[in-house]
C-alpha positions as CSV (number, residue, x, y, z in Angstrom):
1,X,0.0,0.0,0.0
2,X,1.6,3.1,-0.8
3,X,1.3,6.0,1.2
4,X,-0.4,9.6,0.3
5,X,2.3,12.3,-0.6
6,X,1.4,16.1,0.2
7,X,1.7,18.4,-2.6
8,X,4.9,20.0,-3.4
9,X,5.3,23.4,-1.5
10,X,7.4,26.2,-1.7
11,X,9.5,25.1,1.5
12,X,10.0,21.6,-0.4
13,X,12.3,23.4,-3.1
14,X,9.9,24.9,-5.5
15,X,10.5,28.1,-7.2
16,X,9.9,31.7,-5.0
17,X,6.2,32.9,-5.9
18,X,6.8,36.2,-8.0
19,X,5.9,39.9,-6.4
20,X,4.8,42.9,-7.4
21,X,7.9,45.6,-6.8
22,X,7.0,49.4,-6.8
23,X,7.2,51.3,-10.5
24,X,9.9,53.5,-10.6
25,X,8.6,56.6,-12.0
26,X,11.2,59.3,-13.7
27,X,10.6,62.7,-13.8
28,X,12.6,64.8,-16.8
29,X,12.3,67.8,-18.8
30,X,14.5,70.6,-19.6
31,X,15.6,73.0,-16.9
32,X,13.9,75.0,-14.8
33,X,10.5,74.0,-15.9
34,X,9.6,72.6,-12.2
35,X,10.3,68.7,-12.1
36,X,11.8,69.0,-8.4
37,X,8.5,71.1,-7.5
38,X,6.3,68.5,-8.9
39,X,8.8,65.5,-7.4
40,X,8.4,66.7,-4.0
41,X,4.5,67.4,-4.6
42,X,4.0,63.6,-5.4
43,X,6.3,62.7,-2.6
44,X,4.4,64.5,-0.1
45,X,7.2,66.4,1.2
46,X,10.0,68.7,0.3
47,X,13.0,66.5,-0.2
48,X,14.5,68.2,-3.4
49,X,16.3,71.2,-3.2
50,X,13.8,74.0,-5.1
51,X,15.0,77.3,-6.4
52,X,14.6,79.7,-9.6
53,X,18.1,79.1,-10.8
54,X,18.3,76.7,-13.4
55,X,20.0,73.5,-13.1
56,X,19.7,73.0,-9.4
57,X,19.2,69.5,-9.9
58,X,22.5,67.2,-11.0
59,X,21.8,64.0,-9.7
60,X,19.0,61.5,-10.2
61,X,17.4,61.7,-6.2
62,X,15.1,58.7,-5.3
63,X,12.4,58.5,-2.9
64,X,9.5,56.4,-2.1
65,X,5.6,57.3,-2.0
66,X,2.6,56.0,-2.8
67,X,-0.3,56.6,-5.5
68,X,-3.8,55.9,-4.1
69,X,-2.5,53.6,-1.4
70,X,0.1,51.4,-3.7
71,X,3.9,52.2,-3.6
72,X,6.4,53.9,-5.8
73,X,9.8,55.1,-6.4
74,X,10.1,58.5,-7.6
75,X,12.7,60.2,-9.6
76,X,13.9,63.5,-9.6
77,X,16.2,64.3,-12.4
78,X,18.7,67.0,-13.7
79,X,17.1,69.7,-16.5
80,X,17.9,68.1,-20.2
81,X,20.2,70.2,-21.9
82,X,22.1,69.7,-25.4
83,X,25.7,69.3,-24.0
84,X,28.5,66.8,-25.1
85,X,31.5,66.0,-23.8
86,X,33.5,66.4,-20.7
87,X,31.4,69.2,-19.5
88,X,29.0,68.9,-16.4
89,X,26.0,69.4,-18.2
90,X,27.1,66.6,-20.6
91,X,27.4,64.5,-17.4
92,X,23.9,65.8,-16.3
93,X,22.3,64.7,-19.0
94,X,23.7,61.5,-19.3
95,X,22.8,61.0,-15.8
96,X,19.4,62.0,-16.7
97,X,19.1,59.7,-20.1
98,X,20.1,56.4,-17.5
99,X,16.8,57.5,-15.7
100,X,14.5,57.3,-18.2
101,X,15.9,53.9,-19.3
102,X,15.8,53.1,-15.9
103,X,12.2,53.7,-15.2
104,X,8.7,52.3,-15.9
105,X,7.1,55.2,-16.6
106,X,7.9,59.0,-17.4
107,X,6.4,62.0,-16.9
108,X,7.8,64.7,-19.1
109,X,6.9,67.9,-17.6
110,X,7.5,70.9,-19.6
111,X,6.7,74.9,-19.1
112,X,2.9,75.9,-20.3
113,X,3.7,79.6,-20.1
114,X,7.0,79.5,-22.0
115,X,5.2,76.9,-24.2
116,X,6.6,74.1,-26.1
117,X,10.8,74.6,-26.8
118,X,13.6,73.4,-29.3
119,X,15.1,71.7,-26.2
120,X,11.9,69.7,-25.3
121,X,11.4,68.7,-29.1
122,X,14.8,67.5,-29.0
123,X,13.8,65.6,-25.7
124,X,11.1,64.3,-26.4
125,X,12.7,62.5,-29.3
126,X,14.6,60.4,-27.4
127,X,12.0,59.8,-24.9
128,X,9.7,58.4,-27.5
129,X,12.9,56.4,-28.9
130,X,13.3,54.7,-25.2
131,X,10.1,53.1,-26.0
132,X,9.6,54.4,-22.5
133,X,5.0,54.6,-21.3
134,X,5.2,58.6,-21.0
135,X,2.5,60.9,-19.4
136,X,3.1,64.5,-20.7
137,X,2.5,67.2,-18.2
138,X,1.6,71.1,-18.9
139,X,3.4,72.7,-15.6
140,X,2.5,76.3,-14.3
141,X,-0.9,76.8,-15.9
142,X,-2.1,78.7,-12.6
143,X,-2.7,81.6,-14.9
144,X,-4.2,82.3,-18.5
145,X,-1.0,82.6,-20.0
146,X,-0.6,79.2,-20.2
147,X,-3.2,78.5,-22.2
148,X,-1.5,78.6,-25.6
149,X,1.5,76.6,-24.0
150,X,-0.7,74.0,-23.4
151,X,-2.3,73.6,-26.8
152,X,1.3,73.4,-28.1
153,X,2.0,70.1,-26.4
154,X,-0.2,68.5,-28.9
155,X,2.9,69.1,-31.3
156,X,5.1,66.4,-29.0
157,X,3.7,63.5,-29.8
158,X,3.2,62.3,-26.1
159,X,-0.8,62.6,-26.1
160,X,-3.3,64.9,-23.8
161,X,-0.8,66.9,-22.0
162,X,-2.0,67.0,-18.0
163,X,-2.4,70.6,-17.1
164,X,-0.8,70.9,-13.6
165,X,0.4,73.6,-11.3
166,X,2.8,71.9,-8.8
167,X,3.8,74.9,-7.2
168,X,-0.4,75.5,-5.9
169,X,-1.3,72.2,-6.1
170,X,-3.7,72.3,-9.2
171,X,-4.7,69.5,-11.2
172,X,-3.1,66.8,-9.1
173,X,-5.1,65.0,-9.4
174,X,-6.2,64.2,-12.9
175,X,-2.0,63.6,-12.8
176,X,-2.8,60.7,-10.5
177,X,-5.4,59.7,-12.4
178,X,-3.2,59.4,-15.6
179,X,-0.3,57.8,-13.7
180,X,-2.9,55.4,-12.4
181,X,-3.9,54.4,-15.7
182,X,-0.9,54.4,-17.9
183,X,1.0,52.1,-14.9
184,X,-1.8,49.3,-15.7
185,X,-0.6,48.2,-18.2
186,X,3.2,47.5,-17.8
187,X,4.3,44.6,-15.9
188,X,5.9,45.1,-12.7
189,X,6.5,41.3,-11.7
190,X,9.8,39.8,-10.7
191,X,11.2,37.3,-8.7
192,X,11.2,37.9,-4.9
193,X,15.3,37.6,-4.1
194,X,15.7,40.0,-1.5
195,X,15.6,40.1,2.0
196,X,13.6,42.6,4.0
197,X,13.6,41.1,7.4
198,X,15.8,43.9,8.0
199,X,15.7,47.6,7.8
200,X,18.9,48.2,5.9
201,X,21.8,50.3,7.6
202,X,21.8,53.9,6.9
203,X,25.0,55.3,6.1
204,X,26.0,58.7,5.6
205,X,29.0,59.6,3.8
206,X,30.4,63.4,4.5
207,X,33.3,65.6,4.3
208,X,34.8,68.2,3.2
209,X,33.9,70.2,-0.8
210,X,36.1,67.4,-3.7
211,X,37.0,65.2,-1.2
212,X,35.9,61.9,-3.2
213,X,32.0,61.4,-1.7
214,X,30.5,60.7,-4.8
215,X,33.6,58.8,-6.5
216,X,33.6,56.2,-3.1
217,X,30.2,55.8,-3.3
218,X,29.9,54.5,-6.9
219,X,33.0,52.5,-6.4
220,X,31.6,50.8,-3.4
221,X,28.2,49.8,-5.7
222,X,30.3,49.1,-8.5
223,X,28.6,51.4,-11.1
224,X,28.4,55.1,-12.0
225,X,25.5,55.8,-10.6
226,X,26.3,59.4,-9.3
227,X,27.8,62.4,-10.8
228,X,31.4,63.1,-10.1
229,X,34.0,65.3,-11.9
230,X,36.9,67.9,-10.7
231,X,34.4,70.6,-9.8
232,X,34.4,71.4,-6.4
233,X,30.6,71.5,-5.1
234,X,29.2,68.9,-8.0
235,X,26.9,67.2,-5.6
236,X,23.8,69.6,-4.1
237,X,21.0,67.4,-3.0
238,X,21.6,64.6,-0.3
239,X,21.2,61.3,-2.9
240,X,20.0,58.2,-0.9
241,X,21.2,54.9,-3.1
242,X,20.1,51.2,-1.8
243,X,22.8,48.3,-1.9
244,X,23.1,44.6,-1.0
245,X,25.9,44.1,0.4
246,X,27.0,40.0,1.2
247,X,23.1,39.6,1.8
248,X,22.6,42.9,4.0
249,X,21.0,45.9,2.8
250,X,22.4,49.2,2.9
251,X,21.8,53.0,2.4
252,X,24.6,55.3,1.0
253,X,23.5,58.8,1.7
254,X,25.7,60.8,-0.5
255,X,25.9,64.4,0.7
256,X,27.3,68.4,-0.4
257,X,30.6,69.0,0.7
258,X,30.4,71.2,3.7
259,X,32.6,74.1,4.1
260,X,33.4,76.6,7.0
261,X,30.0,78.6,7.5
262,X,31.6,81.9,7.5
263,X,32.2,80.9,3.3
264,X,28.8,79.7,3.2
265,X,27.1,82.7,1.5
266,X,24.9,81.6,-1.4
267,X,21.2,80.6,-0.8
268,X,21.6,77.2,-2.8
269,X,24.8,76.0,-0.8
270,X,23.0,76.7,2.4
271,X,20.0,74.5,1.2
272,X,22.7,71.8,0.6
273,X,24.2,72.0,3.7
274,X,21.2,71.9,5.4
275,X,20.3,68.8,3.1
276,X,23.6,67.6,4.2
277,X,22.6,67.9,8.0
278,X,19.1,66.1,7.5
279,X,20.9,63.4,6.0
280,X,23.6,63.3,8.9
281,X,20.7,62.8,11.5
282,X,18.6,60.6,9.9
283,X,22.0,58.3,9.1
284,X,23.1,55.6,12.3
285,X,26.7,55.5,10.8
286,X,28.8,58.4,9.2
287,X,31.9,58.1,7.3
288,X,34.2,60.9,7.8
289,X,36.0,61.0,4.4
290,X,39.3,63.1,4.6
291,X,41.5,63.8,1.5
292,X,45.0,62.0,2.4
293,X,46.8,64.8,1.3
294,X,45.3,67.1,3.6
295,X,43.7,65.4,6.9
296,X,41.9,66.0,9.8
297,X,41.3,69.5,8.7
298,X,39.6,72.1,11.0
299,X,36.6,71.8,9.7
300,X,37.0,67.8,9.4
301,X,37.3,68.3,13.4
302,X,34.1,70.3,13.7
303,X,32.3,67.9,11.4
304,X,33.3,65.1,13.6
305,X,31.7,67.2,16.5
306,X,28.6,67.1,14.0
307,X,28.2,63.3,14.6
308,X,29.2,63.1,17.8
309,X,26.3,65.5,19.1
310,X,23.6,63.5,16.9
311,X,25.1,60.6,18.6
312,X,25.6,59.0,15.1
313,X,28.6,55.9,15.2
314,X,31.6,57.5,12.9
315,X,34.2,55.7,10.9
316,X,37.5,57.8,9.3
317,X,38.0,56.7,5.8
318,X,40.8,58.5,4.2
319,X,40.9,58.4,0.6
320,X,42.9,59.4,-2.5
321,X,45.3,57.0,-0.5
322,X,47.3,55.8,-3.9
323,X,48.5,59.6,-4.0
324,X,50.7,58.8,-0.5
325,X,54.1,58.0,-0.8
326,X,55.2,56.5,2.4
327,X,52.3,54.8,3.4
328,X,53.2,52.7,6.8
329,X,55.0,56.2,8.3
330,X,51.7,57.7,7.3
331,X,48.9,55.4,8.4
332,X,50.8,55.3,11.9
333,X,50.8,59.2,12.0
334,X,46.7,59.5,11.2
335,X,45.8,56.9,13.5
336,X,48.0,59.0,16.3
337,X,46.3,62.4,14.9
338,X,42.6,60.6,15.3
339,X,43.2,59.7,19.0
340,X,44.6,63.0,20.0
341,X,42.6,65.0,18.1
342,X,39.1,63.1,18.5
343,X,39.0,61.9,22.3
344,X,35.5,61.6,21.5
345,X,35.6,58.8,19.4
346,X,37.8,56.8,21.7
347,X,40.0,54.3,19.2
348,X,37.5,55.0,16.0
349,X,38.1,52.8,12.9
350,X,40.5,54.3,10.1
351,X,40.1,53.0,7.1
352,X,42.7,53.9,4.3
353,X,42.0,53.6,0.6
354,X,41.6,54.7,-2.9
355,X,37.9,56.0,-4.0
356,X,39.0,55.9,-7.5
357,X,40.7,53.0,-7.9
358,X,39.0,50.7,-5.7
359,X,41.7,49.5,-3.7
360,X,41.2,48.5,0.0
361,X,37.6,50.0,-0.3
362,X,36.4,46.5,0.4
363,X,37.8,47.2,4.5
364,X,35.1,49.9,4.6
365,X,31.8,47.7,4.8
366,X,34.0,45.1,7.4
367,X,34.7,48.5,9.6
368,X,31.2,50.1,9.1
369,X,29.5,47.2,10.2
370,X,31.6,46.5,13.2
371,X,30.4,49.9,14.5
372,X,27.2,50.0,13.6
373,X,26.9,46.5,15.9
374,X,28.6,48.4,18.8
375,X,26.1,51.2,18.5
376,X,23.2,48.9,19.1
377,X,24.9,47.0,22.0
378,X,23.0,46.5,25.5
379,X,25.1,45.5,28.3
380,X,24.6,43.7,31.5
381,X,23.2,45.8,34.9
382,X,24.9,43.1,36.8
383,X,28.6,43.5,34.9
384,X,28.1,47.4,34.8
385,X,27.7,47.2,38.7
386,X,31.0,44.7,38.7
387,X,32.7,46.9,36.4
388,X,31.7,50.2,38.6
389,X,33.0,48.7,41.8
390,X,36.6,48.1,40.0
391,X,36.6,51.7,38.5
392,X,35.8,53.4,41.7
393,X,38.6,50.8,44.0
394,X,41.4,52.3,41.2
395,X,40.3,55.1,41.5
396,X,37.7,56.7,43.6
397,X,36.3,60.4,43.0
398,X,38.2,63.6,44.6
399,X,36.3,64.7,48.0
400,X,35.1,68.3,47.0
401,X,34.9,70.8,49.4
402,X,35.9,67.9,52.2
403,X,33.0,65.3,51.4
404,X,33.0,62.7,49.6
405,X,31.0,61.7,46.4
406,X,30.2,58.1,46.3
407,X,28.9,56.5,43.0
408,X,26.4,53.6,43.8
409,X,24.8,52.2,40.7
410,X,25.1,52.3,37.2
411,X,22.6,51.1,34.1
412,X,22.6,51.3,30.8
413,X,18.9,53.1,29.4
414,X,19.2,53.1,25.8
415,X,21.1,51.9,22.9
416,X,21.9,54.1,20.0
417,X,24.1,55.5,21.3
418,X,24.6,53.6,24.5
419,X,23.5,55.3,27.2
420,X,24.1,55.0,30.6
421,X,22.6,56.7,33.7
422,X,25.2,56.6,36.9
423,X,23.6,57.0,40.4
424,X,25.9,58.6,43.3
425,X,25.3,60.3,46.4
426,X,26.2,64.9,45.5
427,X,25.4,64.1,41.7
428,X,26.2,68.1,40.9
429,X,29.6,68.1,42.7
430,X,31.0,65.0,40.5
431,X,33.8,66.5,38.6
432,X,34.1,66.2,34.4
433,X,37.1,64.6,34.6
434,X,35.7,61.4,36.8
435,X,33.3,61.2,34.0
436,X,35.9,61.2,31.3
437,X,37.4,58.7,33.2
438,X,34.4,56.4,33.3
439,X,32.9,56.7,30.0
440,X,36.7,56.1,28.7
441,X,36.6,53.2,30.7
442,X,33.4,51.6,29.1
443,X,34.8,52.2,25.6
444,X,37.9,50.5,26.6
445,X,37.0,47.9,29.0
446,X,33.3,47.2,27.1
447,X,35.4,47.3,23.9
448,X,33.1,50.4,22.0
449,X,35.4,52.0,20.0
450,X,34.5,54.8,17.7
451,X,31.1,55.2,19.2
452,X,29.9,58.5,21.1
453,X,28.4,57.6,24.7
454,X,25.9,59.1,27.1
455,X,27.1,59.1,31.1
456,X,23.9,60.8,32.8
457,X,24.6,61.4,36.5
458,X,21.7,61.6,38.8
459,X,21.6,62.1,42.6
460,X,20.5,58.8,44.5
461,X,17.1,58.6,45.9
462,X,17.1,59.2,49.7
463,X,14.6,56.6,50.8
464,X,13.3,58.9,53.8
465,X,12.3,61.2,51.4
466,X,10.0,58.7,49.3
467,X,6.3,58.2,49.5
468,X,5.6,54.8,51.4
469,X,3.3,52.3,49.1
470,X,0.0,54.0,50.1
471,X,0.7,57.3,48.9
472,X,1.0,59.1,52.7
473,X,4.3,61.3,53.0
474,X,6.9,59.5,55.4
475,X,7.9,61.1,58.3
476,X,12.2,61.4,58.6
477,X,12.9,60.4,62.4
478,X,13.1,64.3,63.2
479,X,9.0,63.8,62.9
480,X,9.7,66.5,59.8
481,X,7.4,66.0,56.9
482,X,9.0,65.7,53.4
């Protein structure tokens, strides 16, 4: 008699069930016809950097957000311009071209008052040649003057054009509506491969104006996916790029070079470094990137006070390393410079390497990782206490003004950064340098390097001046009411 066999299931070998990922959705057009206005319309929140100068944009910029209740990926792109070559606007556009192939779906937005261009014929040429579903949008029509402009869109090729204003929020949404239909019928299936058990580690990578942010970052996903070149200053907006790296995910926050803030005098590099400062808060690890020719600048230093007052775990990486001659004399003398000169960031992780090339980069992910652990670690109230009673026996605290302070207990409240709240008897009269001394000794003892930690100091609780279980006040043994 042979026996009944369940039916194959997934867990017995067969192929992963196929999903439905979120359509990536590209935004182009020529410059300064408002793409980064609409962008940050349809993501619900201003994430682009938005001003009246043309070509603010240079770098594709992602971001997530939803139509109707379904998810998408949004793309903000640099203003199409006829430009070959070298130049940065040949590199703009490039960048720009590699969205549109990249995406699902594309809006083309062009300028209803201004009206239909040479520069968005030429466009939308090679749109229509990508093949590319495309959902032509009239921008600025908040006034009569656009009215002709609109009627002119006709002569694109591209269909009804959409007549928005994304500056005053008109017409959004029969722009939803179109979206919504022209995204039913491409196929967004694919096999499900990745892991999203995890939320993926957010990285931020800053540093100083041309100091390789841009190069590292495509080097480390092994593509060209951001745009680089001699100019100092190339990179404005704070470009968030997804990896997988050895089966983990992670976030590259590229960022604007930040320089000293008595140089920053234009509008548009304030709004980067402020985009530069979101990204650095909303990032659990920051790399510190330092030119090797010139480290541990001043402003590198007040950078690295940046992170260590968000509380954000840092890692050095020094690049343009292949440019250093003798490289054991120097990698001895940074590591020296970063202890002296970052106390802070007790025994922090230097990591020396070549952006452009490629080599050593692969010790950066080992390194950021490492920290990123520490960062999250949770330790013992039992060996915090043990640990305690050592510290004080070496060395206890200086009486101040004859009396003793006596610390008593010590636990750890928080993670990220590890946080730690000490009890002791005169809390106020403790002196800095016994708290130097202890948080030094968890980074050393608990093995925490490169990680910024919290040492609160509270006063103990006198337990004649607590409120017995029913609620009555307790009376002291002087009969004195507390």
């Amino acid at each position: 008699m042979t026996e009944d066999r369940a039916p194959e299931t997934e867990a017995d070998g067969a192929a992963e069930p196929d999903r439905i990922r979120a359509p990536r959705i590209a935004v182009v057009g020529r410059p300064n016809v408002g793409k980064s206005t609409l962008f940050n319309r349809m993501a619900g929140k201003k994430l682009a950097i938005v001003d009246d100068t043309p070509g603010v944009t240079r770098d594709v910029r992602e971001a997530k957000s939803k139509l109707r209740g379904d998810a998408l990926t949004l793309l903000d792109t640099a203003g199409y311009e006829d430009a070959k070559g070298d130049k940065l606007e040949a590199r703009m556009r490039a960048g720009t071209e590699g969205a549109v192939m990249d995406a699902d779906l594309v809006l083309f937005v062009y300028d209803a008052r201004a009206g239909v261009t040479s520069l968005d014929r030429t466009f939308a040429e090679f749109v229509r040649r990508s093949g590319k579903p495309t959902v032509l949008v009239a921008n600025k029509v908040e006034s009569s003057a656009a009215d002709a402009g609109v009627t002119d869109g006709w002569s694109l090729g591209m269909g009804d054009p959409i007549e928005v204003s994304a500056e005053h929020n008109i017409g959004m949404v029969d722009l939803d509506d179109a979206v919504e239909m022209a995204l039913r019928g491409i196929d967004l299936t694919e096999k499900d491969e990745t892991d999203t058990s995890e939320a993926p580690v957010r990285i931020a990578i800053v540093g100083r104006p041309n100091a390789g942010k841009s190069t590292l970052i495509n080097t480390l996903i092994g593509k060209d996916r951001l745009l680089t070149g001699p100019e100092a200053g190339v990179t404005r907006d704070s470009i968030t790029i997804d990896h997988d790296w050895q089966g983990r995910r992670v976030q590259f926050h590229d960022t604007a070079g930040l320089r000293k803030k008595a140089k920053v005098q234009e509008k548009l590099e304030k709004l980067s470094v402020s985009d530069t400062i979101r990204a650095l808060r909303f990032a659990q690890v920051v790399v510190l990137l330092m030119d090797a020719t010139s480290p541990f600048d001043k402003q590198d230093l007040q950078l690295a006070s940046l992170v260590e007052r968000e509380g954000r775990a840092m890692v050095i990486g020094v690049t343009k390393w292949d440019l250093v001659e003798n490289k054991s004399e120097a990698s001895k003398a940074l590591r020296e410079m970063a202890g002296r000169l970052l106390p802070q960031f007790g025994g922090v992780p230097v990591v020396m390497f070549s952006g452009l090339t490629g080599k050593s980069v692969d010790r950066l992910l080992p390194a950021i990782e490492r920290v990123h652990h520490d960062w999250s670690a949770k330790m013992k109230t039992s060996e915090l206490n043990d640990w305690l009673s050592e510290k004080v026996a070496k060395h206890t605290p200086p009486a101040v003004a004859g009396r003793r302070v006596k610390p008593k207990y010590i636990s750890q409240t928080k993670t990220r950064p590890p946080t730690f709240v000490l009890k002791c008897s005169r809390a106020d009269r403790l002196p800095e340098s016994y708290k130097r001394y202890l948080v030094n000794g968890l980074r050393e003892d608990f093995d925490l390097p490169g990680i910024p930690i919290r040492l609160i100091v509270k006063a103990d609780e006198n337990p004649y001046h607590e409120k017995n279980r029913t609620g009555r006040v307790r009376r002291t043994p002087n009969n004195k009411r507390d």
